[in-house]
N, C-alpha and C positions, 0 to 999 in steps of 0.2 A: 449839802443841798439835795444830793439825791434822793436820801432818806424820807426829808421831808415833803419830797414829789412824789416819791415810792406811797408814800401813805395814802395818798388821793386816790390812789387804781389798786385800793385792797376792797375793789366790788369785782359783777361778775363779769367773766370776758367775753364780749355780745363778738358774733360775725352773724351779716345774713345773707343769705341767697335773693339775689335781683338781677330778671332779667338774665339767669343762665351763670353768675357771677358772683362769688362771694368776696363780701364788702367787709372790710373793717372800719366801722363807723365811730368817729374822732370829733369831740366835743369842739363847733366853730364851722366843721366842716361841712354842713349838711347832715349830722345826724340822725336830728329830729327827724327832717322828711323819710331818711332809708329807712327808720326803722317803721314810720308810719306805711312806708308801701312795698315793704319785703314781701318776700314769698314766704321763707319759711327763718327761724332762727337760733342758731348753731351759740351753744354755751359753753364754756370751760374744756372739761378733758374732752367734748368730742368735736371741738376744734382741730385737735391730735389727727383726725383722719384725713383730713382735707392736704391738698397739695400745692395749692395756689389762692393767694387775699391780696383782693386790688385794696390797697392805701391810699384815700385821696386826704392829697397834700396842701393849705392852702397857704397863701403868700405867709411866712412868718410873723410880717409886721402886722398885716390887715386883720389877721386872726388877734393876735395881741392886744390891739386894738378893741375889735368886737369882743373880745372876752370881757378885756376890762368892763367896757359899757354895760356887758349881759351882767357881770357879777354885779355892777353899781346900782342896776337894776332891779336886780335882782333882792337885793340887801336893802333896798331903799336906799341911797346913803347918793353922796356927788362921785362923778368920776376923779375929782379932784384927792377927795379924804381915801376912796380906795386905790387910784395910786401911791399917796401917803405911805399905806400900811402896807404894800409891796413893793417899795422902797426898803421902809425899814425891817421886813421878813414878818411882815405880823400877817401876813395874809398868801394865803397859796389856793390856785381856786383850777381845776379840771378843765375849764375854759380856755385858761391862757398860759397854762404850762406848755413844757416844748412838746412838740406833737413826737419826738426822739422819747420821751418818757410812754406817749401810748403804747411805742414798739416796745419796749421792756417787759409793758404788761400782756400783750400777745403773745411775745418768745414764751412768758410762763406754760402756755399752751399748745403752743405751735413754733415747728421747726424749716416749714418748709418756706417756696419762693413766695416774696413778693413782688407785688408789682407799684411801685409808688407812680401816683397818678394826680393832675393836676384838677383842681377845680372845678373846669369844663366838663368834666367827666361825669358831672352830677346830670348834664343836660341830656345824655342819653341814656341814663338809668331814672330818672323820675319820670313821675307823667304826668303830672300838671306840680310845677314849683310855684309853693306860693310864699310870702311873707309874711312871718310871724307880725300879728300887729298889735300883739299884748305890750310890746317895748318901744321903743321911740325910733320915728324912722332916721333922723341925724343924728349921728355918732358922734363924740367926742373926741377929737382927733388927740392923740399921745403921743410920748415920743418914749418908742417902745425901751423896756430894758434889757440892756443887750446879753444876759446871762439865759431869757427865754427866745431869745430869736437863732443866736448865733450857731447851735447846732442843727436848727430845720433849715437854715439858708447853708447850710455844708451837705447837710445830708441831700437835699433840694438839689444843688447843683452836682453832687456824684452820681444820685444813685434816680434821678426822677426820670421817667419811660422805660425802664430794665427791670428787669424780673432778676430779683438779686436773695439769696438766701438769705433771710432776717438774721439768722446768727452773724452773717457776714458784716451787715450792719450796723449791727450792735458792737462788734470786735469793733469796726476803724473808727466809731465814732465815738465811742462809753466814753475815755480822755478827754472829749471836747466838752465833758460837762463841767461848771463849776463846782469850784470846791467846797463855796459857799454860798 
């Protein structure tokens, strides 16, 4: 299962500076908006300099959730037929993978603390939040699969308001992934 989440985050590794603060921006999370109103933005090996990346975390399910809808979306297709196909492994989407797999793809570049941070956190780094209104404002409610939820609800409850070394991380949690 790794492998085939590993393959999603072979792009490049975005961090930007907002508001004094560099952000690692997590597809669900608010992305879109950081990257639309950064300061400036930090790619690949000269991430390697930096000392500290706030991670904002969002609820596991809700995310899972909204991924699915943006992927069904996305594809044209029902939330119903791309649940289907993530069910049976035929569909793996940057969306709705465990936000534990974006941390794999940062350590690539970066050794030093983060700071895992919740949601809210968006409200004092944007300046005006708006809503995408290219997608549907009712979401599809799902009932997540617990293979992409149950490491960010572990990780969520250890490591969320601490400034914790991503290797540190990565070590207590890489076993909580499935094997398939």
């Amino acid at each position: 299962m790794l492998s085939s989440w590993s393959k999603l985050l072979n792009t490049d590794c975005q961090v930007i500076k907002i508001k004094g603060l560099y952000v690692y921006p997590i597809f669900k999370n608010g992305s879109t908006q950081l990257l639309a109103q950064k300061d400036k933005l930090i790619v690949n090996n000269d991430i390697k300099s930096l000392k500290n990346i706030v991670v904002i975390l969002r609820d596991p399910t809700e995310r899972f959730i909204a991924g699915v809808n943006k992927v069904a979306f996305v594809k044209k297709t029902t939330v119903a037929k791309t649940m289907t196909k993530i069910k049976n492994n035929k569909l793996i989407d940057r969306h709705f993978i465990p936000q534990f797999i974006w941390l794999l793809h940062l350590k690539k570049y970066f050794d030093g603390d983060v700071e895992l941070t919740p949601m809210y956190t968006l409200d004092r780094l944007l300046t005006n939040k708006t809503r995408d209104e290219s997608w549907p404002k009712n979401k599809i409610t799902v009932n997540p699969i617990k293979k992409f939820i149950d490491i960010d609800e572990k990780m969520i409850q250890k490591y969320m308001h601490k400034n914790t070394k991503l290797k540190t991380i990565i070590k207590d949690l890489i076993n909580v992934l499935p094997k398939n």
